[in-house]
mmCIF file of the N, C-alpha and C atoms, coordinates in Angstrom:
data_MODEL
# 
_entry.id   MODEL 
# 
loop_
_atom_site.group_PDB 
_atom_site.id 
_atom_site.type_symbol 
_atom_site.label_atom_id 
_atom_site.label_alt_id 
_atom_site.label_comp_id 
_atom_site.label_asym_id 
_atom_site.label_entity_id 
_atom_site.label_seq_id 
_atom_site.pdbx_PDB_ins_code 
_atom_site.Cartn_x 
_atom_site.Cartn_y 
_atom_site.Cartn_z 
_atom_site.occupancy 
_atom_site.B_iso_or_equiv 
_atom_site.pdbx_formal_charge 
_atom_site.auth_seq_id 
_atom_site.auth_comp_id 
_atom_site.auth_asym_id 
_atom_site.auth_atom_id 
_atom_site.pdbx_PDB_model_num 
ATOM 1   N N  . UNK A 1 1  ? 133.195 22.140 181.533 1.00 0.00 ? 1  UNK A N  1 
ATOM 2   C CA . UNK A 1 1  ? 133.375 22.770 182.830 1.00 0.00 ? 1  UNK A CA 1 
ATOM 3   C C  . UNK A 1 1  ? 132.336 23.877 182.970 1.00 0.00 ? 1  UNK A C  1 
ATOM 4   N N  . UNK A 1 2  ? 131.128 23.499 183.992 1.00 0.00 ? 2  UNK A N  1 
ATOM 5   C CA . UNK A 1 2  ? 130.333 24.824 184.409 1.00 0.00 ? 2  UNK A CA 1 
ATOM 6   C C  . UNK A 1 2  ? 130.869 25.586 185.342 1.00 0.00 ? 2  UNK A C  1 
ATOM 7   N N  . UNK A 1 3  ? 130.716 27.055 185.033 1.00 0.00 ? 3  UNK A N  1 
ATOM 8   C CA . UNK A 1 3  ? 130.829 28.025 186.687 1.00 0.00 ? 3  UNK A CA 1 
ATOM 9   C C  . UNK A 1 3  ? 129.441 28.624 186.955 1.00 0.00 ? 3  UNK A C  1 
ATOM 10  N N  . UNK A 1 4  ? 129.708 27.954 188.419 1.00 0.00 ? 4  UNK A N  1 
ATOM 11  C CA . UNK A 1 4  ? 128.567 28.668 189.000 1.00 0.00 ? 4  UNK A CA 1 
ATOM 12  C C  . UNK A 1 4  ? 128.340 29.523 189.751 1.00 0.00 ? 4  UNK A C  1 
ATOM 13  N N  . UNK A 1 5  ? 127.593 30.598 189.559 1.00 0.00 ? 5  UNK A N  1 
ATOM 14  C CA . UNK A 1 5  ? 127.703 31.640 191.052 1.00 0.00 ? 5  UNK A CA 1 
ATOM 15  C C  . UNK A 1 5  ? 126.489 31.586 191.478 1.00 0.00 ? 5  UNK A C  1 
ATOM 16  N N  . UNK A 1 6  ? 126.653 32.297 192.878 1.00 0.00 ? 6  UNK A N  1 
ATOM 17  C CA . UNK A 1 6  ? 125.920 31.993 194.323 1.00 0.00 ? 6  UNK A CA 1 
ATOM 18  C C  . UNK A 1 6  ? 126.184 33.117 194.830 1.00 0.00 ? 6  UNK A C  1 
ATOM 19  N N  . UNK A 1 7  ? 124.647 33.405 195.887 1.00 0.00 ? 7  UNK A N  1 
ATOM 20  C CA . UNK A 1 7  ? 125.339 34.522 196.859 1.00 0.00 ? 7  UNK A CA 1 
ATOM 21  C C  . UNK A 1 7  ? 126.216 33.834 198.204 1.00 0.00 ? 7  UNK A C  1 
ATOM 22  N N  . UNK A 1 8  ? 127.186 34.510 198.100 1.00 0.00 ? 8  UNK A N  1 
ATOM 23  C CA . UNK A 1 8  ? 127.732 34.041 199.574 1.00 0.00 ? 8  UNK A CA 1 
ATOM 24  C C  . UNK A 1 8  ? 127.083 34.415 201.209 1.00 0.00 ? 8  UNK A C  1 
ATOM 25  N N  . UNK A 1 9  ? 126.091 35.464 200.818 1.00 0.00 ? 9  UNK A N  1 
ATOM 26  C CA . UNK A 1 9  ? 125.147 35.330 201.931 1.00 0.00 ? 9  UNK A CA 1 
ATOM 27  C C  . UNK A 1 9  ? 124.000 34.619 202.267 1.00 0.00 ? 9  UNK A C  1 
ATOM 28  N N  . UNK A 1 10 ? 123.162 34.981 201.295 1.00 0.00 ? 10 UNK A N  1 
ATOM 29  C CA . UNK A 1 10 ? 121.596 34.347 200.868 1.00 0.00 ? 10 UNK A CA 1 
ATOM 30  C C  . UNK A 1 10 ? 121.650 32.392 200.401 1.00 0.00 ? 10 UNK A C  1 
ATOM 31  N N  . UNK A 1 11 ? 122.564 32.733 199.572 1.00 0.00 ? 11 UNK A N  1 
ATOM 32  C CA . UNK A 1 11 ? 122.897 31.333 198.553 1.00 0.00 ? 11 UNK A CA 1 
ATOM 33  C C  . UNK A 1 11 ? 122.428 31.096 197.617 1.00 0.00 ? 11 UNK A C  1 
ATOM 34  N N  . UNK A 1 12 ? 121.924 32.548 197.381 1.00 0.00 ? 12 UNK A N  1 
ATOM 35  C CA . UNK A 1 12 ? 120.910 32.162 196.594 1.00 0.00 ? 12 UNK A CA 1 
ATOM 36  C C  . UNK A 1 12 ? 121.420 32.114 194.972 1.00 0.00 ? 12 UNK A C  1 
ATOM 37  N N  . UNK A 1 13 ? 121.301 31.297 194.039 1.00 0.00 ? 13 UNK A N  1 
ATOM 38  C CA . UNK A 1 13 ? 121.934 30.612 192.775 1.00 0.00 ? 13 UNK A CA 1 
ATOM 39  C C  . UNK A 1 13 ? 121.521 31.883 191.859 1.00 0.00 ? 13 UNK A C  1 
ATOM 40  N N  . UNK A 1 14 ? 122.875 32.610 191.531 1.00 0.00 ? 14 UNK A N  1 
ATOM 41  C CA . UNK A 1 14 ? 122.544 33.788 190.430 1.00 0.00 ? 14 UNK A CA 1 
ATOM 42  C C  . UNK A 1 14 ? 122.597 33.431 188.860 1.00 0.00 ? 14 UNK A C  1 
ATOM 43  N N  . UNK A 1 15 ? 123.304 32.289 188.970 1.00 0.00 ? 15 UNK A N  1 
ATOM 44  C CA . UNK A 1 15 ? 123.739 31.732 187.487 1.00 0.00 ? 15 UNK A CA 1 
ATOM 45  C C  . UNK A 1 15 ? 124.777 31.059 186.986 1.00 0.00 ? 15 UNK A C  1 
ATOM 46  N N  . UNK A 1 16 ? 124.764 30.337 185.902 1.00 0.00 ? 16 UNK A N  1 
ATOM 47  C CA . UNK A 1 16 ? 125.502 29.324 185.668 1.00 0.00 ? 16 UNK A CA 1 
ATOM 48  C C  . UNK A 1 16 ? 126.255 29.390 184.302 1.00 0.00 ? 16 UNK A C  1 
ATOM 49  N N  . UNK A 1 17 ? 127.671 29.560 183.634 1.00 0.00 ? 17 UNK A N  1 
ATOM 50  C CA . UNK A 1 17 ? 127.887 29.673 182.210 1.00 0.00 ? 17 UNK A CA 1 
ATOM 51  C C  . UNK A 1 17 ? 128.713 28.520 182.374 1.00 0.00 ? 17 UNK A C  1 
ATOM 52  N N  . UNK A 1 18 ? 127.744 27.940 181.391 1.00 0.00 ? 18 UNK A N  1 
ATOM 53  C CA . UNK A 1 18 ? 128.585 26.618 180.707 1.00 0.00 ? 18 UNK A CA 1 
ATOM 54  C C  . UNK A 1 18 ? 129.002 26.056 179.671 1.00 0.00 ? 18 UNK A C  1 
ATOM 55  N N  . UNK A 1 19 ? 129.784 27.662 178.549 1.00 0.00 ? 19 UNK A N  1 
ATOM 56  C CA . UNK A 1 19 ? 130.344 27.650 177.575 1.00 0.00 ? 19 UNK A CA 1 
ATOM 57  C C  . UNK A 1 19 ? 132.198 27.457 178.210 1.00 0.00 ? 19 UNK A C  1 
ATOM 58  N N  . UNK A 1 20 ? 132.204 27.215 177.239 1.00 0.00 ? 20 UNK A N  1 
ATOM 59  C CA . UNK A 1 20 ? 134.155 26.655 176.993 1.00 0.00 ? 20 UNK A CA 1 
ATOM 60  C C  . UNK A 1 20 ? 134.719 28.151 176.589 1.00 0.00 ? 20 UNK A C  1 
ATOM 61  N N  . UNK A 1 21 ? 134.931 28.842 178.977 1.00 0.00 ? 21 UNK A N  1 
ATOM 62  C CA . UNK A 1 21 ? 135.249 29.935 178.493 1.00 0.00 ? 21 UNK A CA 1 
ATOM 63  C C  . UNK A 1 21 ? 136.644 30.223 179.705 1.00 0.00 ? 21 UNK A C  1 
ATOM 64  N N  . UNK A 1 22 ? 137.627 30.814 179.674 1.00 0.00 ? 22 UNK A N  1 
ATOM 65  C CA . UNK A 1 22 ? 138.844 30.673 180.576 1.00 0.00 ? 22 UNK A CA 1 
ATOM 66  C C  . UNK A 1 22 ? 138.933 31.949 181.282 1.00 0.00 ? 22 UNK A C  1 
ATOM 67  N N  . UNK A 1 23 ? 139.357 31.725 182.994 1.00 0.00 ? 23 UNK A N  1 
ATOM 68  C CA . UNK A 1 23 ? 139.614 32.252 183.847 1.00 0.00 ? 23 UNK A CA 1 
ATOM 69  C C  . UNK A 1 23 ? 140.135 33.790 183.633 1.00 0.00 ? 23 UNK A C  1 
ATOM 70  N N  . UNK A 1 24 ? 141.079 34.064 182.597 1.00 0.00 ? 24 UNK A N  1 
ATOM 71  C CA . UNK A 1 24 ? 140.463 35.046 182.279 1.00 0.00 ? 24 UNK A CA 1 
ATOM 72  C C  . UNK A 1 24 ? 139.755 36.308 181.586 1.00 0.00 ? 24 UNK A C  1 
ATOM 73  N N  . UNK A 1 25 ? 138.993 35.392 181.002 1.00 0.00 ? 25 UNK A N  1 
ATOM 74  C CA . UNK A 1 25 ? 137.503 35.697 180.333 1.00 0.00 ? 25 UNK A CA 1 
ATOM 75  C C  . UNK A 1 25 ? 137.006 36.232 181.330 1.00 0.00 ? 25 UNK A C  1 
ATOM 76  N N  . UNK A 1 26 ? 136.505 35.657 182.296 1.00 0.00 ? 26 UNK A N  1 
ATOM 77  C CA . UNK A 1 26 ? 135.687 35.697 183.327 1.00 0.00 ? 26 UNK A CA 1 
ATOM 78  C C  . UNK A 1 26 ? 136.444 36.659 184.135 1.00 0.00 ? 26 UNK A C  1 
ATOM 79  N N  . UNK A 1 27 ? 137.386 37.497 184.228 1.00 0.00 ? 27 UNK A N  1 
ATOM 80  C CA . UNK A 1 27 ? 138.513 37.963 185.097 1.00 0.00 ? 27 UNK A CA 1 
ATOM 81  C C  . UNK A 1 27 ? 138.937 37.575 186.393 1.00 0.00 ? 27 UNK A C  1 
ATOM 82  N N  . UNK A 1 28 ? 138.609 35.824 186.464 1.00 0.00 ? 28 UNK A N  1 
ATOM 83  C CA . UNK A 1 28 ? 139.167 35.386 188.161 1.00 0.00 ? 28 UNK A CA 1 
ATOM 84  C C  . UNK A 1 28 ? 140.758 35.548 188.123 1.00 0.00 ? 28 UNK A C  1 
ATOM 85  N N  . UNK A 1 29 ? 141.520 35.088 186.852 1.00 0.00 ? 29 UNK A N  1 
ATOM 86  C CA . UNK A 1 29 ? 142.687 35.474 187.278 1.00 0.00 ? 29 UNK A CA 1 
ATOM 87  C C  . UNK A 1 29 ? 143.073 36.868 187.644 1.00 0.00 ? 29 UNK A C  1 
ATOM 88  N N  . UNK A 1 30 ? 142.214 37.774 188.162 1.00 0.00 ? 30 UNK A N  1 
ATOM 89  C CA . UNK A 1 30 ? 143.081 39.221 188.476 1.00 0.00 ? 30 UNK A CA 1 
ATOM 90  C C  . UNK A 1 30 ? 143.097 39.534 190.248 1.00 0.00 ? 30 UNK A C  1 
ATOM 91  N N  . UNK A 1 31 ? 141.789 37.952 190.541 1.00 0.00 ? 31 UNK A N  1 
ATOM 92  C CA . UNK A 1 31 ? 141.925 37.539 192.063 1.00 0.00 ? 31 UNK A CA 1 
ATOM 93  C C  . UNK A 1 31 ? 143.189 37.449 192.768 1.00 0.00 ? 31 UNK A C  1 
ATOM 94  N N  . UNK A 1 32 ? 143.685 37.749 193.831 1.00 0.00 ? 32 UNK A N  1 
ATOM 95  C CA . UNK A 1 32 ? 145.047 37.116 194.614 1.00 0.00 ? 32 UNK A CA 1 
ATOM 96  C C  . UNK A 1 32 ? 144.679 35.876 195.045 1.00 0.00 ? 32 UNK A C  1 
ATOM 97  N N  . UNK A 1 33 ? 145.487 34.798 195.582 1.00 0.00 ? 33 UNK A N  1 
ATOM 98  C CA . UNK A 1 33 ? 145.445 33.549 195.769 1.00 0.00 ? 33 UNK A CA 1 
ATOM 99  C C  . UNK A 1 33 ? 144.794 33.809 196.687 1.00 0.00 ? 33 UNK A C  1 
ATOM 100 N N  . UNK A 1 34 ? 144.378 34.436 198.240 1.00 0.00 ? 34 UNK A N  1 
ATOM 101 C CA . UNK A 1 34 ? 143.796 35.065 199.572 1.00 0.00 ? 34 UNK A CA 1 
ATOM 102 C C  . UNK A 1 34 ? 142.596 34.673 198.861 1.00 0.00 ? 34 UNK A C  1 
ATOM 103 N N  . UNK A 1 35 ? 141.805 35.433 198.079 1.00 0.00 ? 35 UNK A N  1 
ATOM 104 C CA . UNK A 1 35 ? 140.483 35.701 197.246 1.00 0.00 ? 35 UNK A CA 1 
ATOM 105 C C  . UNK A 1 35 ? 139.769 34.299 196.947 1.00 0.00 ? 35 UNK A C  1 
ATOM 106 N N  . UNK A 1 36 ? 140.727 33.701 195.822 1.00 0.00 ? 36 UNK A N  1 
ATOM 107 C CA . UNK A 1 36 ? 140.690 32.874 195.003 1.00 0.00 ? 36 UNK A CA 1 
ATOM 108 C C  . UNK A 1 36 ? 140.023 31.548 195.955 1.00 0.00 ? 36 UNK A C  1 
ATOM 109 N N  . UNK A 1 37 ? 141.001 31.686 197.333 1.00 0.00 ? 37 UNK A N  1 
ATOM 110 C CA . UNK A 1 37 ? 140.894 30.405 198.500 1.00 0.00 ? 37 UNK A CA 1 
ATOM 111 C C  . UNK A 1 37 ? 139.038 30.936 199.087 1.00 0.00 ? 37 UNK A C  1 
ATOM 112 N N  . UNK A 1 38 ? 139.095 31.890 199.203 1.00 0.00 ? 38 UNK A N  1 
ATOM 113 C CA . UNK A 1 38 ? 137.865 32.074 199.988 1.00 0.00 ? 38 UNK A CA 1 
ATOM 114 C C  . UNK A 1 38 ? 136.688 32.105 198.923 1.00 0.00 ? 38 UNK A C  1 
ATOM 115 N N  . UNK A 1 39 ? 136.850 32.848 197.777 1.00 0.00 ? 39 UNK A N  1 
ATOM 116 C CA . UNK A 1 39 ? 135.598 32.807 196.514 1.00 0.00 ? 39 UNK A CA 1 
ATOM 117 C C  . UNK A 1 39 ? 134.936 31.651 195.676 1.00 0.00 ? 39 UNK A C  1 
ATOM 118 N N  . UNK A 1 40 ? 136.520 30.937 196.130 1.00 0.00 ? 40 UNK A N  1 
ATOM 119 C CA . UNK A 1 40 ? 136.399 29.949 194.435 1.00 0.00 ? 40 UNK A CA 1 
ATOM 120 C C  . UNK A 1 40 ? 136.502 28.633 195.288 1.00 0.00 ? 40 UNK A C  1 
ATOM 121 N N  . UNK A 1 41 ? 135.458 27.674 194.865 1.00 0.00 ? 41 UNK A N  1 
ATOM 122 C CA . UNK A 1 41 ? 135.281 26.209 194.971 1.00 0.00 ? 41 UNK A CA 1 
ATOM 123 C C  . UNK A 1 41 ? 135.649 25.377 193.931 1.00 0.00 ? 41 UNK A C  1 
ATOM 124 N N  . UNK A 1 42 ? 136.281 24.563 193.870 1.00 0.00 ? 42 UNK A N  1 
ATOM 125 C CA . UNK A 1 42 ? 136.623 23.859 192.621 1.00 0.00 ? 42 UNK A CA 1 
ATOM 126 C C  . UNK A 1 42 ? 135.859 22.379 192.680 1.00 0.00 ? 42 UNK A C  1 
ATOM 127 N N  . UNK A 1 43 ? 134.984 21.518 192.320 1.00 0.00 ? 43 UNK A N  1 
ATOM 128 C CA . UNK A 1 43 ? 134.134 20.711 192.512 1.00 0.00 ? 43 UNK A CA 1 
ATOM 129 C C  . UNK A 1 43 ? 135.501 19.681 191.288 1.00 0.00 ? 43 UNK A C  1 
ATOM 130 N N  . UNK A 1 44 ? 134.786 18.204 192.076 1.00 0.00 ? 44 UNK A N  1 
ATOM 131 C CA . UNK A 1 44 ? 135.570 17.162 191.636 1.00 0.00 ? 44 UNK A CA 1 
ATOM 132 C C  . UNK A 1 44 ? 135.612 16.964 190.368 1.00 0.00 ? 44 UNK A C  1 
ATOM 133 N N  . UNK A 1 45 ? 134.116 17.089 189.915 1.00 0.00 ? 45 UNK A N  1 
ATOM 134 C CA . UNK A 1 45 ? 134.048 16.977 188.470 1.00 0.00 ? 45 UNK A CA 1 
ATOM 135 C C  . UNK A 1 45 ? 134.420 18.078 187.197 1.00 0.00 ? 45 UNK A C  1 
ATOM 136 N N  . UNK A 1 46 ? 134.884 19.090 187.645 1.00 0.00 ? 46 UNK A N  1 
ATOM 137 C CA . UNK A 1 46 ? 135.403 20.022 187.046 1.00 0.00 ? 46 UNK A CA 1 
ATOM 138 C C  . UNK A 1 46 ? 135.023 21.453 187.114 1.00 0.00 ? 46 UNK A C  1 
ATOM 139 N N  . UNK A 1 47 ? 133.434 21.448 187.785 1.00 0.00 ? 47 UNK A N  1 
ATOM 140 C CA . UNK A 1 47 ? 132.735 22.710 187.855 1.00 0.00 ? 47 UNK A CA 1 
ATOM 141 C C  . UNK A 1 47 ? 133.376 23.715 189.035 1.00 0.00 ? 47 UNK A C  1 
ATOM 142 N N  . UNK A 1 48 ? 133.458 25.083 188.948 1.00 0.00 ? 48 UNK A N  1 
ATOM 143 C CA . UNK A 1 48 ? 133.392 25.869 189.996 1.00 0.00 ? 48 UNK A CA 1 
ATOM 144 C C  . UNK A 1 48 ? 132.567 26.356 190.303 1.00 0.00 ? 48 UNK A C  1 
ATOM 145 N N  . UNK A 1 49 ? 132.692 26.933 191.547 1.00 0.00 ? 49 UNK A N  1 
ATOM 146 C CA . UNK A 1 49 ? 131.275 27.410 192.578 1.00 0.00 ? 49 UNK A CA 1 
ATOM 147 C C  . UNK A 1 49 ? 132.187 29.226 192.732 1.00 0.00 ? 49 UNK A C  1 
ATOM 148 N N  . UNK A 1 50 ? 131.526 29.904 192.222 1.00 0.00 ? 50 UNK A N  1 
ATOM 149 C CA . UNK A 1 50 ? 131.803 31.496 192.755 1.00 0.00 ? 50 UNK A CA 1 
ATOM 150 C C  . UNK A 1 50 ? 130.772 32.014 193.647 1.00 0.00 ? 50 UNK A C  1 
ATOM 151 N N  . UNK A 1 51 ? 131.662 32.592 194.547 1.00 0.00 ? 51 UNK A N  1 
ATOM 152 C CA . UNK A 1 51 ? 130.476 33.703 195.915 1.00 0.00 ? 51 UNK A CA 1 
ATOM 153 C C  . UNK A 1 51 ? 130.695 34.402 195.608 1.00 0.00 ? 51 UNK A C  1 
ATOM 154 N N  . UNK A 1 52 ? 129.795 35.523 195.066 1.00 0.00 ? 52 UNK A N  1 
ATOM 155 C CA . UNK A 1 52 ? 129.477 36.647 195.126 1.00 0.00 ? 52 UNK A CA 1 
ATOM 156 C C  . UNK A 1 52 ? 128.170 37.681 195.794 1.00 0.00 ? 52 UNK A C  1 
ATOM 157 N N  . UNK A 1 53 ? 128.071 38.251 195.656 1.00 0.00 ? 53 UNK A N  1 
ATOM 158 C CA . UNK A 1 53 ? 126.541 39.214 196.264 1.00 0.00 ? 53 UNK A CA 1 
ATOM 159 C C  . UNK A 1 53 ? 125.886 39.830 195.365 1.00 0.00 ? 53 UNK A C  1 
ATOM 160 N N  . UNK A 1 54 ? 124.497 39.077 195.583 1.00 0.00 ? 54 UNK A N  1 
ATOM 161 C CA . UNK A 1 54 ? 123.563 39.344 194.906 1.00 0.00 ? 54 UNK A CA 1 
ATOM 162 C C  . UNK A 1 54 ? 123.188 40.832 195.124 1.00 0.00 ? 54 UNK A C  1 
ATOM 163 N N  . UNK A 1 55 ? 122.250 41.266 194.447 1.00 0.00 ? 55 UNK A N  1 
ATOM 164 C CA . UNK A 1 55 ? 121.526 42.102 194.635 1.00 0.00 ? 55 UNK A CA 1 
ATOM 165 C C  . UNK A 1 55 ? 120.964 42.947 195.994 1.00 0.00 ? 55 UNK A C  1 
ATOM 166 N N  . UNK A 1 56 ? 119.939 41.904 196.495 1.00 0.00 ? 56 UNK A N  1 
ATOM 167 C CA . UNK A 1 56 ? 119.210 42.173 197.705 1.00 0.00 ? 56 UNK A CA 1 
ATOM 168 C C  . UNK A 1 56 ? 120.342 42.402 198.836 1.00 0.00 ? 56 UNK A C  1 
ATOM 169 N N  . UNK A 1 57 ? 121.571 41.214 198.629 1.00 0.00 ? 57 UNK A N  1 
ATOM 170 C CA . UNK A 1 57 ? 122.173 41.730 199.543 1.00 0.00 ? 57 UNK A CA 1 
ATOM 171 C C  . UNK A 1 57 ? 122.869 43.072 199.875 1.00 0.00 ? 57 UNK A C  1 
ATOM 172 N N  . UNK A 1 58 ? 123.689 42.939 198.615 1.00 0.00 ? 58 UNK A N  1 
ATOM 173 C CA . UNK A 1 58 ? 124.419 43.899 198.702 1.00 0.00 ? 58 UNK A CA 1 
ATOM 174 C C  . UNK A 1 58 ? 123.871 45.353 199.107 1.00 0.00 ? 58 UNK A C  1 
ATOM 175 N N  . UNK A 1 59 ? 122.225 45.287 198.412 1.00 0.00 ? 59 UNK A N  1 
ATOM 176 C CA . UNK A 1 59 ? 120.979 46.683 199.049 1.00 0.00 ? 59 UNK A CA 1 
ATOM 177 C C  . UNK A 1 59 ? 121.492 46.834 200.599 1.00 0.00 ? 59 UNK A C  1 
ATOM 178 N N  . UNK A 1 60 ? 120.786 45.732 201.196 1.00 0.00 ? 60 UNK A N  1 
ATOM 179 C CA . UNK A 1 60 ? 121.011 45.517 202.527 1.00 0.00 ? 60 UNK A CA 1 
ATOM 180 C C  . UNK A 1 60 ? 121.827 45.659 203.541 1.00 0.00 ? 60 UNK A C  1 
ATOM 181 N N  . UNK A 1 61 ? 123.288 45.326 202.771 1.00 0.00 ? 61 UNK A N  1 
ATOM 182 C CA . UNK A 1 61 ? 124.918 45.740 203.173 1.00 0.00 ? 61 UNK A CA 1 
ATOM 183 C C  . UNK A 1 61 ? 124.854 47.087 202.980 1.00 0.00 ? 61 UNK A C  1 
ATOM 184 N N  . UNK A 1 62 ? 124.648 48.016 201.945 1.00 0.00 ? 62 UNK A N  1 
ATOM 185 C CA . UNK A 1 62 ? 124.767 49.146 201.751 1.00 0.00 ? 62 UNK A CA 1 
ATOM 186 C C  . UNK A 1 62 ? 123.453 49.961 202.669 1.00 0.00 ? 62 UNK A C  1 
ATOM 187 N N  . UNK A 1 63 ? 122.516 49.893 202.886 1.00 0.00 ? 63 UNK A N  1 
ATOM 188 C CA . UNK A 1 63 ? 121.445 50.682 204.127 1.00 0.00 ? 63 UNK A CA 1 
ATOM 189 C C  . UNK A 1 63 ? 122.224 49.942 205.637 1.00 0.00 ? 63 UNK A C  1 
ATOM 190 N N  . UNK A 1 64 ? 122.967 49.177 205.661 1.00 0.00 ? 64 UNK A N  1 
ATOM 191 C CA . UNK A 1 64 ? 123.271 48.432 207.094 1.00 0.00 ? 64 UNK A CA 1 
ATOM 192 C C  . UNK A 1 64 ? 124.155 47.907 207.404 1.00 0.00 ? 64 UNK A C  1 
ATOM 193 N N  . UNK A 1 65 ? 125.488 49.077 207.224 1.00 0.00 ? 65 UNK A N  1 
ATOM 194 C CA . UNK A 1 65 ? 126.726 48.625 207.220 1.00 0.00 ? 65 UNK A CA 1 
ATOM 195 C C  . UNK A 1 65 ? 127.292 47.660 208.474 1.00 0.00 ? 65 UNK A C  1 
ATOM 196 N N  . UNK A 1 66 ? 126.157 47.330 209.201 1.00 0.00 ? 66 UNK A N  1 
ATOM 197 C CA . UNK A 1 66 ? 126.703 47.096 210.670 1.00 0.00 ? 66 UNK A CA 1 
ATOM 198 C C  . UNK A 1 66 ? 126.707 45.150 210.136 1.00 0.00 ? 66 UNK A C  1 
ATOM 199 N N  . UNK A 1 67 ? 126.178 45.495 208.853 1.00 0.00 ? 67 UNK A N  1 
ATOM 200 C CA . UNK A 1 67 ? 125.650 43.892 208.778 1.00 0.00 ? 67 UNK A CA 1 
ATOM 201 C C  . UNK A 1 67 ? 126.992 43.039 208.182 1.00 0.00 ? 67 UNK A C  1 
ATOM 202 N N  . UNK A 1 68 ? 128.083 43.601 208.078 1.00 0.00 ? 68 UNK A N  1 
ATOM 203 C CA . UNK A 1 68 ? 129.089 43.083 207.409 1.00 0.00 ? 68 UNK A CA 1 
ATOM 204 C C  . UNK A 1 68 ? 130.081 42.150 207.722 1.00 0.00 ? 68 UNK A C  1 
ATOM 205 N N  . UNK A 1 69 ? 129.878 42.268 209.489 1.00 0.00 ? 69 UNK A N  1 
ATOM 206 C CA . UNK A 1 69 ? 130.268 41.438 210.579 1.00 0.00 ? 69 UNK A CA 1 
ATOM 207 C C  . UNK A 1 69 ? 129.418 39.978 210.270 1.00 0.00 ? 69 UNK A C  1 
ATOM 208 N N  . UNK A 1 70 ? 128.295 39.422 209.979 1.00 0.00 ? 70 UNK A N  1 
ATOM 209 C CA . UNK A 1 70 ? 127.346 38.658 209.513 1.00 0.00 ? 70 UNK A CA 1 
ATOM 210 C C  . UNK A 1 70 ? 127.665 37.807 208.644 1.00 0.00 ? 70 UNK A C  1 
ATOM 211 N N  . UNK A 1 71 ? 127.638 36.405 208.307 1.00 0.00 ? 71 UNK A N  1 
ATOM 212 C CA . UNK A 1 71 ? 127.536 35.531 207.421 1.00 0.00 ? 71 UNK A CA 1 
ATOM 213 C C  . UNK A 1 71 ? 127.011 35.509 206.855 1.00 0.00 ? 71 UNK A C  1 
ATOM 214 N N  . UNK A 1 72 ? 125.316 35.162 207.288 1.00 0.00 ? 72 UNK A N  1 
ATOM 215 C CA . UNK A 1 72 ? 124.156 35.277 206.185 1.00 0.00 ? 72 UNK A CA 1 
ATOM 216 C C  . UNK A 1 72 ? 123.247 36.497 206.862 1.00 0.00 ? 72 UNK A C  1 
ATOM 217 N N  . UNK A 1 73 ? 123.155 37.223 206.030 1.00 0.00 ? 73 UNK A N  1 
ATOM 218 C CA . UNK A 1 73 ? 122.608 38.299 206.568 1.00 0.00 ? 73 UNK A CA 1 
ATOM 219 C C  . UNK A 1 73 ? 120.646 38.552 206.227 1.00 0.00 ? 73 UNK A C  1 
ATOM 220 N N  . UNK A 1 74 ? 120.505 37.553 205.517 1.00 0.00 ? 74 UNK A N  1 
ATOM 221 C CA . UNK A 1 74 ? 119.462 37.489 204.959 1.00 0.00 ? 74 UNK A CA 1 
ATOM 222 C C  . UNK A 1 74 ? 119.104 36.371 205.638 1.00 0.00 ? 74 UNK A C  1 
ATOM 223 N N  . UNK A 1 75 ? 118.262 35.606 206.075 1.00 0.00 ? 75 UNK A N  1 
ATOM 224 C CA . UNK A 1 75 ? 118.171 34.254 207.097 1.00 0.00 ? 75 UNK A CA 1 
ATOM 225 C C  . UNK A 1 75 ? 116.555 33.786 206.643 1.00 0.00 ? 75 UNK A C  1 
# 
């Protein structure tokens, strides 16, 4: 089972661990189910997909709070 994360704005692919490691290792179980539905992708073959914010974005969110209303804020 790989997890993968992504920005949820950009998309842009931050990284991938694909050691035999459990939910919470990684601390997703301290997510609420709300979270879990919107963060976490569960792919057929076993992999998950995590959104999180990269870098650039989060810069960007933080100088431009107006940008938070925004999907991809980076285009």
């Amino acid at each position: 089972m790989a997890i993968h994360y992504g920005c949820r704005h950009c998309q842009k692919t931050l990284g991938t661990v694909s050691n035999q490691v459990t939910h919470e290792e990684l601390g997703l179980h301290n997510l609420t189910s709300e979270e879990r539905d919107e963060l976490l992708t569960y792919m057929e073959n076993g992999s998950i997909h995590v959104k999180v914010v990269c870098e650039d974005c989060y810069a960007a969110l933080e100088n431009n709070p107006q940008l938070y209303g925004v999907s991809h804020i980076i285009q």
